[in-house]
N, C-alpha and C positions, 0 to 999 in steps of 0.2 A: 504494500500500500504506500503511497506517494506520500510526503512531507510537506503540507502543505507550506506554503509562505504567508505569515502574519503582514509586514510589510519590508518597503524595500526602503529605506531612507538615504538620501543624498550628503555627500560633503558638507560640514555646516560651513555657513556662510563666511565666517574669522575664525585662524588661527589663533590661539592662546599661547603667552612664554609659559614654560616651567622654569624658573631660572631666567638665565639668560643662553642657554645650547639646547631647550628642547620648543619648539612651535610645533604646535599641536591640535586637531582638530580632536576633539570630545564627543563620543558615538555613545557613552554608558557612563554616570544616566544621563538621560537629555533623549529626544523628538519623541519624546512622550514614555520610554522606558525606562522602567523605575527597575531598581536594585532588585526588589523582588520580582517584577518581570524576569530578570537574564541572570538569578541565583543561579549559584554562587558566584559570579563575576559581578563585582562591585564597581570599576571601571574600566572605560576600553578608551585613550587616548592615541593617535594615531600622528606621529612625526612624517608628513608624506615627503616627498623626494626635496630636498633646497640644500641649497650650498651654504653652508655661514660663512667660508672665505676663510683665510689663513687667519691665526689669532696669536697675539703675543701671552694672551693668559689661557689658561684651562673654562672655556666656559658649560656651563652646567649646573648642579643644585647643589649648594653647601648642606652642611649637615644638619639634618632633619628627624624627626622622630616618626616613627610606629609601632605599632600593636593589634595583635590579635586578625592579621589576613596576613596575605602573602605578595607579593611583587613578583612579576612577571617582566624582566625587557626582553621583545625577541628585535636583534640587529640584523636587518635587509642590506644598509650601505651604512658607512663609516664607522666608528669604535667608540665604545665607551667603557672606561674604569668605572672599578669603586670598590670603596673602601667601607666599613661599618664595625661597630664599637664589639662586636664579636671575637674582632681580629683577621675576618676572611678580607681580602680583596681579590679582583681580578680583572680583566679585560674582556669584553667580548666582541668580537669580529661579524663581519657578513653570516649568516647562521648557527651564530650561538645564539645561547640564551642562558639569563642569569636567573633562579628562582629564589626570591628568597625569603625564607618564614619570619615574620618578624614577632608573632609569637608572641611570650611574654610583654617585647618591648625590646625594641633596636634603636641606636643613632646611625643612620648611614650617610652616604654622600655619592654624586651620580657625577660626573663631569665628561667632556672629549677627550679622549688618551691624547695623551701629549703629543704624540708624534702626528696623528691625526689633525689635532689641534693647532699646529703650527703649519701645517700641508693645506688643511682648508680639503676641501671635497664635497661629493656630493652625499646627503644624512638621511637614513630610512630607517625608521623605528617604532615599535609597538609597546605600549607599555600596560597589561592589564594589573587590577589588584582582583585577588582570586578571596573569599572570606572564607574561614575558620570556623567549623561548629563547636557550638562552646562548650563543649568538654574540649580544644585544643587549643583555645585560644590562649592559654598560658603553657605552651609548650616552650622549651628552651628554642630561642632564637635562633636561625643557622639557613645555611645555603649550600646550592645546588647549582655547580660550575658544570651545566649543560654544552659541550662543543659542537658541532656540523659536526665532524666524525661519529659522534655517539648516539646518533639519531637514531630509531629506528627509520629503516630506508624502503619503499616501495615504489618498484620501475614500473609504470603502466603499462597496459600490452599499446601493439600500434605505434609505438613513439612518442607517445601522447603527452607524456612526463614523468614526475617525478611526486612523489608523498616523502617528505621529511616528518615523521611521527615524533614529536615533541613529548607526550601525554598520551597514554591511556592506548586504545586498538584501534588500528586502519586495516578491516579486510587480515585480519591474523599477523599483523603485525607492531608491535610493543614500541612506545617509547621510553624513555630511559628517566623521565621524573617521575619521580616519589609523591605524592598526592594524598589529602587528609579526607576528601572524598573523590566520587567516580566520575574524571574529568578528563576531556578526549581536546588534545589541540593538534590542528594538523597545518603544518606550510606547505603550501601545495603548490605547485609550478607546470602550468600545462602551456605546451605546443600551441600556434595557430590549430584548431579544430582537433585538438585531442581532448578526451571526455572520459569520465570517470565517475562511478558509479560504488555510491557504498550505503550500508543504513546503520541508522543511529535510532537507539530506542525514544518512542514518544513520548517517554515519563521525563527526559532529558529536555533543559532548555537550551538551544541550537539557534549560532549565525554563525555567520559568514561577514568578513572583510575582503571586499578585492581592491587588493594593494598597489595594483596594478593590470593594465589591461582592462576588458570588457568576457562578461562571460553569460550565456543562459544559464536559470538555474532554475530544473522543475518547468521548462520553458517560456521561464519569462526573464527579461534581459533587465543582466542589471551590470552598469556602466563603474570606470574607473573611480575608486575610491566612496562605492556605495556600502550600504550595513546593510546586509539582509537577516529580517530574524522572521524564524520558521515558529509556526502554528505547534501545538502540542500533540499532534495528529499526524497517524503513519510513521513513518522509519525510514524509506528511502529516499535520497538525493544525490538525485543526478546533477553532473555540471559540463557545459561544452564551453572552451573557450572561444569568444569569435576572433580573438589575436592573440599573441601570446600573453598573455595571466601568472601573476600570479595571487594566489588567495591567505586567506588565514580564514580556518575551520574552527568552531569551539563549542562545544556542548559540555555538560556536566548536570548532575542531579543535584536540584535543588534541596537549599537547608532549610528547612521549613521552623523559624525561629526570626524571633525578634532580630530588627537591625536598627541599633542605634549610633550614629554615628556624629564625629565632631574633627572635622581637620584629616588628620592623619593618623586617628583614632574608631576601629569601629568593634562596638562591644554587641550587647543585649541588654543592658540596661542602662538609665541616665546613672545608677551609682557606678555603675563599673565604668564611666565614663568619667566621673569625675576621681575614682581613684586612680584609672590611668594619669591624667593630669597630675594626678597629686605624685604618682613615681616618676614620671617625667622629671618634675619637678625636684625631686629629693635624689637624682641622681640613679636613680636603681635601673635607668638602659645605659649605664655606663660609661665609656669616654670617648669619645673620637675629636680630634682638633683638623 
C-alpha cells in the first residue's frame, strides 16, 4: 500500500544565521508542523549550497549548552569541527556525520575547520535535533564520530544510485548509529531517472529533504530544496529523480510524551526545565572555553 503525502512544503522565504558560519532555512517546526507532528525530530534546519568566502577567523557557534535530545550535523560540502565539555572533538567532511547525545547536559561548540575556513568554498549542511524519551534524557552525555566509510552502503540496480544508510534499515541494510529509539535516516543520491523503491512502517513519522535536484515522489513532483512529509498511511515510497538528486530520508517512531521546551533545553516538564537552567547555571555541563 502506497505512503500517502500529507504535504509538500517549499524553501522558506529567509535564510537565518546560527552564529555567524551557518545560514539556514528552518523546515521543523515551522509551515505548520509542530514537534509533535515529525516526533521524534524536534528540528530540521537546512544550510543549502553558499560560499562564505575565505575567513581570517573560524566562523560558527561558540559554546552553547544542551540537554536531554541529541544533534545531528550531516556534511554535503565543506567541514566542520567541534569540540564539547565531554572532551570529544572532531571534524566532519562531505558524508560524515557527527551524533551527538547531549543527554544529561553538554557545552559544545560548532565552527569551519580551519583549513576550510581560511580556503572559503562552497557549504552544504543539515543539522536535525532528534528528542530523548524521558527515561534517557539524563543519560551521560557523549558522541558518535559517524564517517562516509562506515555507512551502511546500498548500490541501486540500473545505475540509478547510491543509499548511504546513516540510521536504522534501507531494504536489509544497517547503518552504523546507535539510536535511543526506532529511527531510519537515509542520504540518498540518484542518477538523472534512477528510482528507488523501499517501505517504511505507517506507525513511523516520515519526510523527505531534496537537497538537491528535483524528484517525483509517490508521483507527485517535488522541486529542489522542498520538505515533503508523508501521511501516517501505507509503507511504501517510491522516488524517481527527474535530474540528478540528491535527498535526505527520515522517519522514526514517535515519543508519545510531553514536550517542553526552552532554548537549547527540551524536557517534559516546566520543573525539569527550570532545573536544567539551574545546572547550566551551577556549572554541572562542565567546561569548555
Amino acid at each position: 500500500m502506497r505512503k500517502l503525502i500529507e504535504k509538500i512544503v517549499t524553501k522558506p522565504a529567509q535564510p537565518g544565521m546560527v552564529g555567524d558560519g551557518f545560514r539556514v532555512f528552518n523546515y521543523i517546526p515551522g509551515a505548520d508542523i509542530s514537534k509533535r507532528r515529525i516526533s521524534p525530530f524536534l528540528l530540521l534546519d537546512f544550510n543549502a549550497e553558499y560560499d562564505f568566502g575565505p575567513s581570517d577567523h573560524l566562523r560558527g557557534v561558540d559554546v552553547h549548552p544542551h540537554k536531554g535530545f541529541e544533534t545531528v550535523t550531516i556534511a554535503y560540502k565543506g567541514s566542520v569541527a567541534h569540540h564539547d565539555s565531554a572532551g570529544n572533538s572532531g571534524i566532519i567532511n562531505a558524508g560524515d556525520v557527527q551524533w551527538m547525545t547531549a543527554g544529561e547536559g553538554i557545552l559544545h561548540k560548532e565552527y569551519h575547520e580551519e583549513k576550510f575556513s581560511r580556503t572559503g568554498g562552497p557549504f552544504e549542511m543539515v543539522q536535525l535535533w532528534v528528542n530523548l524519551p524521558k527515561k534517557d534524557k539524563s543519560v551521560i552525555a557523549h558522541y558518535q564520530a559517524l564517517t562516509a566509510a562506515c555507512m551502511g552502503k546500498a548500490e541501486l540496480p540500473d545505475n540509478a544510485g547510491t543509499v548511504h544508510v546513516i540510521a536504522g534499515n534501507f531494504n536489509g541494510i544497517s547503518g552504523p548509529a546507535e539510536t535511543y529509539t526506532p529511527v531510519n535516516l537515509f542520504d540518498i543520491k540518484l542518477n538523472e531517472g534512477g528510482e528507488l523503491t523501499t517501505s517504511i512502517t505507517a506507525a513511523h513519522h516520515t519526510a523527505l529533504l531534496v537537497v538537491n535536484g528535483s524528484i517525483l515522489v509517490n508521483d507527485e513532483i517535488a522541486g529542489e530544496h522542498s520538505f515533503v512529509l508523508f501521511e501516517n498511511e501505507g509503507e511504501e515510497i517510491h522516488i524517481k529523480a527527474n535530474q540528478k538528486s540528491v535527498i535526505l530520508l527520515l522517519s522514526g517512531e514517535p515519543i508519545d510524551e510531553p514536550i517542553v521546551s526552552y532554548g537549547p533545553f527540551v524536557m517534559n516538564t516546566e520543573e525539569e526545565i527550570h532545573q536544567a537552567i539551574d545546572d547550566f547555571n551551577s556549572g554541572k555541563f562542565g567546561v569548555l572555553n
